[in-house]
VEXNU-224292 format. One record per residue (C-alpha): residue in three letters; x, y, z. Coordinates in Angstrom, 3 decimals. Layout:
BEGIN
+-----+----------+----------+----------+
| res |       c1 |       c2 |       c3 |
+-----+----------+----------+----------+
| ALA |        X |        Y |        Z |
...
+-----+----------+----------+----------+
***
This chain:
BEGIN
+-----+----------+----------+----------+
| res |       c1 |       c2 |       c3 |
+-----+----------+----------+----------+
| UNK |   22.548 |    4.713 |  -30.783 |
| UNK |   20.235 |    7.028 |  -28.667 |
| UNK |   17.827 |    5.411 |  -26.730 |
| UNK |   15.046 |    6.674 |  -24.597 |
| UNK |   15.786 |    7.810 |  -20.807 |
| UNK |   14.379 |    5.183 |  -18.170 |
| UNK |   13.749 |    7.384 |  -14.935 |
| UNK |   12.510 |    5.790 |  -11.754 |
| UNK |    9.831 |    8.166 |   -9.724 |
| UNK |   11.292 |   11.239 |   -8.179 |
| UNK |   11.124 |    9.494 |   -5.008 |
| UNK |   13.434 |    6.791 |   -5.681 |
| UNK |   16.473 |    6.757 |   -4.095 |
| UNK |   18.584 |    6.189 |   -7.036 |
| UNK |   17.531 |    7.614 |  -10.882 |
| UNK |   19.334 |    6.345 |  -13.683 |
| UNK |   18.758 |    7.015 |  -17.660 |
| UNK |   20.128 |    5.490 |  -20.704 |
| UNK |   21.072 |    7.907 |  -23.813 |
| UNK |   23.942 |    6.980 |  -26.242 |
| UNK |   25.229 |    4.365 |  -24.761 |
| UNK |   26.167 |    6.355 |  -21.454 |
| UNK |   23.791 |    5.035 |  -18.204 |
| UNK |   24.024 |    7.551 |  -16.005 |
| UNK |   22.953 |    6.931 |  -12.201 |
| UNK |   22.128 |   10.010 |   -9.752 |
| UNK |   22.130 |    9.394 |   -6.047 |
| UNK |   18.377 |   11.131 |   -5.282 |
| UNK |   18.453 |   11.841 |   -1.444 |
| UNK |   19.546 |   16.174 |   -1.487 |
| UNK |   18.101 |   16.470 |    1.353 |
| UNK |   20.781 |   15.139 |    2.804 |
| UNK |   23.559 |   15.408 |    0.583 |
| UNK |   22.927 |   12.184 |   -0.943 |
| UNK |   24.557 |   10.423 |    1.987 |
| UNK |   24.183 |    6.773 |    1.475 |
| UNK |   21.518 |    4.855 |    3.593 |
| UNK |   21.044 |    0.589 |    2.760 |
| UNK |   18.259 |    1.092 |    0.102 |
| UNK |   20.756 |    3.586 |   -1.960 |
| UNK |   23.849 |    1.590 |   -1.601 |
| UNK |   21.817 |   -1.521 |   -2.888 |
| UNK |   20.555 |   -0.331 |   -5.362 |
| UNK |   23.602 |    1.151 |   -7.114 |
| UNK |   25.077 |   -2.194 |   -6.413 |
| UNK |   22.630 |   -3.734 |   -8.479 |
| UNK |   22.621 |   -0.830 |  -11.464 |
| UNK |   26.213 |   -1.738 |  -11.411 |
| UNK |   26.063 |   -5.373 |  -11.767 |
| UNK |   23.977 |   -4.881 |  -14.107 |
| UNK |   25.316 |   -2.668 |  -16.450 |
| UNK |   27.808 |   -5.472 |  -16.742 |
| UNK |   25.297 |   -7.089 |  -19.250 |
| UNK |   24.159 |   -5.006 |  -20.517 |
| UNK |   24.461 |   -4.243 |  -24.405 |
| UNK |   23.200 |   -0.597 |  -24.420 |
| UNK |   25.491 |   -0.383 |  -22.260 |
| UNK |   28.597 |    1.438 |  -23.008 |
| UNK |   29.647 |    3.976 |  -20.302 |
| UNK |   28.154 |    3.977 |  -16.452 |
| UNK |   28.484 |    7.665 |  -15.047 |
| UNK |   28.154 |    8.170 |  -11.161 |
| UNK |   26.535 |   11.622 |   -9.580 |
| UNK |   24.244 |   13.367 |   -7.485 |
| UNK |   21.280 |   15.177 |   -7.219 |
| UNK |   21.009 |   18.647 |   -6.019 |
| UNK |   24.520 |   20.543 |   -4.753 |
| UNK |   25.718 |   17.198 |   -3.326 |
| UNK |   27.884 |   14.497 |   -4.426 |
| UNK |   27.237 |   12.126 |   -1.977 |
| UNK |   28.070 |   12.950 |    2.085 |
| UNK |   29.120 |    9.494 |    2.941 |
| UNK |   27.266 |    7.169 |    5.159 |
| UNK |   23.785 |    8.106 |    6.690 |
| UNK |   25.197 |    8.597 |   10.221 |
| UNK |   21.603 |    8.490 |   11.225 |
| UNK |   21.780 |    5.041 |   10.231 |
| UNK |   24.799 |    4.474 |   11.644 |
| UNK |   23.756 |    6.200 |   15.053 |
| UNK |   22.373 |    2.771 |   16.239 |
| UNK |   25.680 |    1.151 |   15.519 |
| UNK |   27.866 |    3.904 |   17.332 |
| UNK |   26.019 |    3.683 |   20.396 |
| UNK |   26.227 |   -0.196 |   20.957 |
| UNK |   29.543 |    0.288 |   22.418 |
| UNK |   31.947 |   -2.557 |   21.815 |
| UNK |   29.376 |   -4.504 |   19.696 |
| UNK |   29.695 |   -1.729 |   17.199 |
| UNK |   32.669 |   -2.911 |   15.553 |
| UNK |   31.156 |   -5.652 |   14.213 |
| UNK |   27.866 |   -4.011 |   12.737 |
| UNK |   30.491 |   -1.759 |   10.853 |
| UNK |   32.263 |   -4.554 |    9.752 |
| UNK |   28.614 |   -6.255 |    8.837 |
| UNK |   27.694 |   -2.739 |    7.181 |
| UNK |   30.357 |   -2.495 |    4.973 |
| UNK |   30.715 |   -5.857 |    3.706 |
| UNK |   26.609 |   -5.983 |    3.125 |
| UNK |   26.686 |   -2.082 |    1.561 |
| UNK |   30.243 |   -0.109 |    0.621 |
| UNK |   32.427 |   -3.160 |   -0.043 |
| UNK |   30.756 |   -4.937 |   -2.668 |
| UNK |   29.979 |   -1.787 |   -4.850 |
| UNK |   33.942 |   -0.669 |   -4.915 |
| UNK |   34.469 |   -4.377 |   -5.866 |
| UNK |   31.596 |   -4.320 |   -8.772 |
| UNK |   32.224 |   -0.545 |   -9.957 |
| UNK |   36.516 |   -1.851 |  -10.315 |
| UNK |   35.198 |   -5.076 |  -11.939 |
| UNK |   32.791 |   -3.660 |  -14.367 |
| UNK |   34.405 |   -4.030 |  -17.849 |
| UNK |   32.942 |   -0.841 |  -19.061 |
| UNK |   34.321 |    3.015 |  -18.083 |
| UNK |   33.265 |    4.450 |  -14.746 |
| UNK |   32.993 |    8.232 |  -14.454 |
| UNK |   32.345 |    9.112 |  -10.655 |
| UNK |   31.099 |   12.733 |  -12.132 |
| UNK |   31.468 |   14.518 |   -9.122 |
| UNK |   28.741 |   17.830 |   -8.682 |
| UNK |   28.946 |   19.036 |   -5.072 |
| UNK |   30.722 |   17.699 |   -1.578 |
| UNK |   31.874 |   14.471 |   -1.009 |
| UNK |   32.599 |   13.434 |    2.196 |
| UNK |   33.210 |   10.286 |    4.428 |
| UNK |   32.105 |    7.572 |    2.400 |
| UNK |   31.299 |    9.482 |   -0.466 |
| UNK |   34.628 |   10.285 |   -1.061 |
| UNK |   35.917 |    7.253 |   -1.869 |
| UNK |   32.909 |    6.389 |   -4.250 |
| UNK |   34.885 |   10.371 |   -5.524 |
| UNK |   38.103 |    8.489 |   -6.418 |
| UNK |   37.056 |    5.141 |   -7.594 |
| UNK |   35.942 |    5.413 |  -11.163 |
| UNK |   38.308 |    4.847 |  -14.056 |
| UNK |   37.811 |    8.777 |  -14.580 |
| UNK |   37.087 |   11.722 |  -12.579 |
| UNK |   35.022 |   14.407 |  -13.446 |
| UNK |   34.976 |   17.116 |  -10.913 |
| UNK |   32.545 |   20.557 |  -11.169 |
| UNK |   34.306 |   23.640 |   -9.833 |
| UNK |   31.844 |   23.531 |   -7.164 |
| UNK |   32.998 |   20.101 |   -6.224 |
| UNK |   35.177 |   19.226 |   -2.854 |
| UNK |   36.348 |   16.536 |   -1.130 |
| UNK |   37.012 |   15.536 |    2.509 |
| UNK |   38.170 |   12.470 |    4.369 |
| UNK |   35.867 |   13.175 |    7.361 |
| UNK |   36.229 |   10.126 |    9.004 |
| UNK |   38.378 |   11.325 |   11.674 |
| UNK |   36.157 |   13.845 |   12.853 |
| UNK |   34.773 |   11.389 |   14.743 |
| UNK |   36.797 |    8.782 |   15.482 |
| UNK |   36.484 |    6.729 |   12.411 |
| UNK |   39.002 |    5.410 |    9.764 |
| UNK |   38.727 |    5.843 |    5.818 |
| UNK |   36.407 |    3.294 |    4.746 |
| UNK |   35.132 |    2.141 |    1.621 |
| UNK |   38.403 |    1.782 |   -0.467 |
| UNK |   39.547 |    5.143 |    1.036 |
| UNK |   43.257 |    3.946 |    2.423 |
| UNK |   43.953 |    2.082 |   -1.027 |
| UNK |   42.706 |    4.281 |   -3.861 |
| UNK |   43.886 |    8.084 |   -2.045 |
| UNK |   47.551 |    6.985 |   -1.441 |
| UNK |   47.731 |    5.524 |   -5.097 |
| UNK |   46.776 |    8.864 |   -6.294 |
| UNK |   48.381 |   11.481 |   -4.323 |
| UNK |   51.237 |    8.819 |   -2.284 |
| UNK |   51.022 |    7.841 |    1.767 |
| UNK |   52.271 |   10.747 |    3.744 |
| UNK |   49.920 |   13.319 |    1.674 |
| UNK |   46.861 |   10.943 |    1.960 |
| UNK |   47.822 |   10.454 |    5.514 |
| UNK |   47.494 |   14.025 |    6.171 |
| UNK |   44.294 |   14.518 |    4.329 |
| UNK |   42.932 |   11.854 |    6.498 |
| UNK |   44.556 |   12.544 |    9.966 |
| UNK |   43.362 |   16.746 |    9.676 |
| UNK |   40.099 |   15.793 |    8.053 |
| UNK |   41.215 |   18.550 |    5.307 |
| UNK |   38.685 |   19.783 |    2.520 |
| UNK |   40.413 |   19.607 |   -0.745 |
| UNK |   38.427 |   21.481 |   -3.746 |
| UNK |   38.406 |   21.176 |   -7.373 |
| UNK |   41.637 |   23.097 |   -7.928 |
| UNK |   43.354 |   21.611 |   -5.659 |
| UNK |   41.459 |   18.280 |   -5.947 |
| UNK |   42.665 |   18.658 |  -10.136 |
| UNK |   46.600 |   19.704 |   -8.833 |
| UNK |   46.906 |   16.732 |   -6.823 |
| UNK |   45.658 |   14.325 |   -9.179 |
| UNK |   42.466 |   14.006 |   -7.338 |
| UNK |   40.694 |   14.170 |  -10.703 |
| UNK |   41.100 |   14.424 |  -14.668 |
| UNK |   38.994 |   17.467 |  -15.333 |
| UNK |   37.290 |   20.233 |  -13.863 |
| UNK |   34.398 |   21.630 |  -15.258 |
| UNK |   32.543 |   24.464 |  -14.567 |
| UNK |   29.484 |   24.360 |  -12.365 |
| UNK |   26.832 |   25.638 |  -14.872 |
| UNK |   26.623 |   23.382 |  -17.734 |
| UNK |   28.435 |   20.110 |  -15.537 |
| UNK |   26.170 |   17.783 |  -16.665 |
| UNK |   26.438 |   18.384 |  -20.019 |
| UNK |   30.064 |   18.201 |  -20.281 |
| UNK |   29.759 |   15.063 |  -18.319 |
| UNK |   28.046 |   13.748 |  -20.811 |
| UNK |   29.543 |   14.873 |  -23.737 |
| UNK |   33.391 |   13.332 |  -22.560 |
| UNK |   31.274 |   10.070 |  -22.018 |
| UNK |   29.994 |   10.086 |  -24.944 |
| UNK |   33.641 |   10.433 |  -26.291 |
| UNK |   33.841 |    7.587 |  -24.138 |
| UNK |   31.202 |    5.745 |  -25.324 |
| UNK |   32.489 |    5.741 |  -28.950 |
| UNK |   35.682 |    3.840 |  -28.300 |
| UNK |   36.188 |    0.292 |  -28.883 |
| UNK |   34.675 |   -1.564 |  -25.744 |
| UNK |   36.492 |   -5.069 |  -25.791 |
| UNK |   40.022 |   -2.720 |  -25.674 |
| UNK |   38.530 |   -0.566 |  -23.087 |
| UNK |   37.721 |   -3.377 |  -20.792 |
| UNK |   40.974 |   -5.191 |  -21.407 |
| UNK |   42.756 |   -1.698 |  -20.689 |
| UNK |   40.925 |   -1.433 |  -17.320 |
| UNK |   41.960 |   -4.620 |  -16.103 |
| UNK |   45.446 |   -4.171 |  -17.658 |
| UNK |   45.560 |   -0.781 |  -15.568 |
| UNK |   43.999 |   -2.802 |  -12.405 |
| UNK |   46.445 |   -5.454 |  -12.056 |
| UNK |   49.346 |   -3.292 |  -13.032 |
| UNK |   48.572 |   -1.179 |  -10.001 |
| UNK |   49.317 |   -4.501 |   -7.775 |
| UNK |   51.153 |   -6.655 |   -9.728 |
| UNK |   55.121 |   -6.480 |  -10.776 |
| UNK |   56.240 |   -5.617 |  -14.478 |
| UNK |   56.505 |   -9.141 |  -15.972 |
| UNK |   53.067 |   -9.545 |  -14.857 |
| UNK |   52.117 |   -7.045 |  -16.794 |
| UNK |   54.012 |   -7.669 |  -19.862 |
| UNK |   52.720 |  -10.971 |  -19.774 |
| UNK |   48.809 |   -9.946 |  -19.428 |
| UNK |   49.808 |   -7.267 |  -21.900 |
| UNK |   50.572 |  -10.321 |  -24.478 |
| UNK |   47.768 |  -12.200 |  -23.659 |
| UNK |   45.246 |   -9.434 |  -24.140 |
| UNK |   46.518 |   -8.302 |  -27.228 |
| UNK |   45.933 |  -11.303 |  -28.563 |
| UNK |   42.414 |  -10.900 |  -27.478 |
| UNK |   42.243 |   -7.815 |  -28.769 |
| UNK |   43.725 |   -8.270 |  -32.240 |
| UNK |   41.608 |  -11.360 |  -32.733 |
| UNK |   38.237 |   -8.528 |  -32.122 |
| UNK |   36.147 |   -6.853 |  -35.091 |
| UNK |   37.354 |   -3.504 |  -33.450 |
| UNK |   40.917 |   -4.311 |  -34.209 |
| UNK |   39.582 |   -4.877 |  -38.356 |
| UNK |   37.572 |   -1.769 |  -38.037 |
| UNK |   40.198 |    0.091 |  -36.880 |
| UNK |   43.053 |   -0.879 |  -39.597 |
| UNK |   40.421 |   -1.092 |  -42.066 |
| UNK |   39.155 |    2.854 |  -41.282 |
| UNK |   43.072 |    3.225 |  -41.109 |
| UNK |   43.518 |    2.554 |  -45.141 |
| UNK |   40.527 |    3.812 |  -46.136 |
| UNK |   41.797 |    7.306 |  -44.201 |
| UNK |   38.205 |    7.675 |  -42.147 |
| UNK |   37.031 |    7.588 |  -38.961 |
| UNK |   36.675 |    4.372 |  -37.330 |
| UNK |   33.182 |    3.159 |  -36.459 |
| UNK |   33.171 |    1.455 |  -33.237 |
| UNK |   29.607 |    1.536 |  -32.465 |
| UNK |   28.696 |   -0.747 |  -35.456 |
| UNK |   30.152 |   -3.698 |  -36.736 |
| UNK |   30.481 |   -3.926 |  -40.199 |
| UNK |   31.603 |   -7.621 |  -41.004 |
| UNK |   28.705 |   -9.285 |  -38.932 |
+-----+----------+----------+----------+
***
């Protein structure tokens, strides 16, 4: 299922490529960390949305180019904003709901896997795009830090909902209140992230586990995100009762034949091709 890479100019803001089913999108501004200016933010917003559709489709991977992750908002941008005084809350709120917001709510949304695959520092911002994919890949280069009270912010950009879920509220408080840098040992302790990898050779491995990824059965996959998404909000008969509905869904699916059928026939199950089309 290879297919050839499809890589803007180098002086795009975002690069993405295509190759076994993984789409893999690298934030392209290391000169400054990747932090996240309007033309970045909207167009991973887009290249998220439309992965959605998209067949060739399989796995979307999130990283960075050079020794950054991504450094969180351009504050350049963002100096404007800061030094309109009281009017400034509202072009944050305007910001965020026009850049930050709507790509947590597409990347939780997307019915495929989302690896934030994360190479270098994240910070601010960036941070939160760390701890919002389905899976995180870390490099043992890799840190974290909720910044934002440095200077005089508060987490942003799903911070306050996805860090206490993952490490509970008095740690994340702490993280956020000391502004504390967390690396990938710690980062991998705390439950930060699934895997650490080592720095030479990151991007391969990042591939290779999506492309472990990739060869699963999608229509369970993106029933199991969703299933995993509400049950973090929802109470236990909720669950059990989406559980039903989706295996229903999901028994009713080629997958669910390929995979009993490989099951009998003691092989491997093929989930990249149907066979009974």
């Amino acid at each position: 299922m290879s297919q050839p890479a499809s890589v803007p100019n180098a002086g795009a803001v975002l690069l993405s490529s295509v190759t076994n089913g993984v789409l893999t999108l690298t934030m392209n501004r290391p000169e400054s960390l990747n932090s996240a200016n309007d033309d970045l933010l909207l167009s991973l917003l887009d290249a998220v949305r439309g992965a959605a559709s998209d067949d060739a489709v399989r796995v979307v991977v999130l990283t960075g180019a050079g020794r950054g992750f991504c450094a969180g908002a351009d504050l350049g941008m963002m100096a404007g904003a800061a030094a309109g005084g009281e009017a400034s809350a509202t072009r944050f709120s305007e910001h965020l709901e026009h850049t930050f917001n709507p790509l947590v709510r597409a990347i939780r949304a997307l019915p495929k896997p989302f690896v934030s695959a994360v190479n270098g520092v994240a910070a601010g911002a960036g941070a939160s795009l760390a701890l919002v994919g389905d899976v995180r890949l870390w490099s043992s280069s890799a840190s974290a830090v909720q910044v934002f009270s440095n200077i005089g912010l508060i987490p942003d950009a799903g911070s306050s909902w996805l860090l206490p879920r993952l490490v509970g509220g008095p740690r994340a408080f702490e993280l956020m209140a000391f502004a504390e840098r967390v690396g990938a040992e710690d980062a991998l302790r705390l439950g930060l992230c699934e895997h650490v990898f080592p720095a030479d050779g990151f991007g391969e491995a990042v591939q290779a586990y999506a492309e472990r990824l990739a060869a699963r059965p999608a229509a369970a996959l993106a029933l199991t995100k969703a299933l995993v998404q509400g049950g973090l909000s929802g109470t236990l008969d909720e669950s059990l009762l989406a559980e039903a509905a989706a295996q229903d869904r999901a028994g009713a699916s080629w997958e669910h034949r390929e995979g009993v059928t490989a099951f009998l026939q003691k092989r491997a199950p093929d989930f990249l091709k149907r066979r009974d089309a």
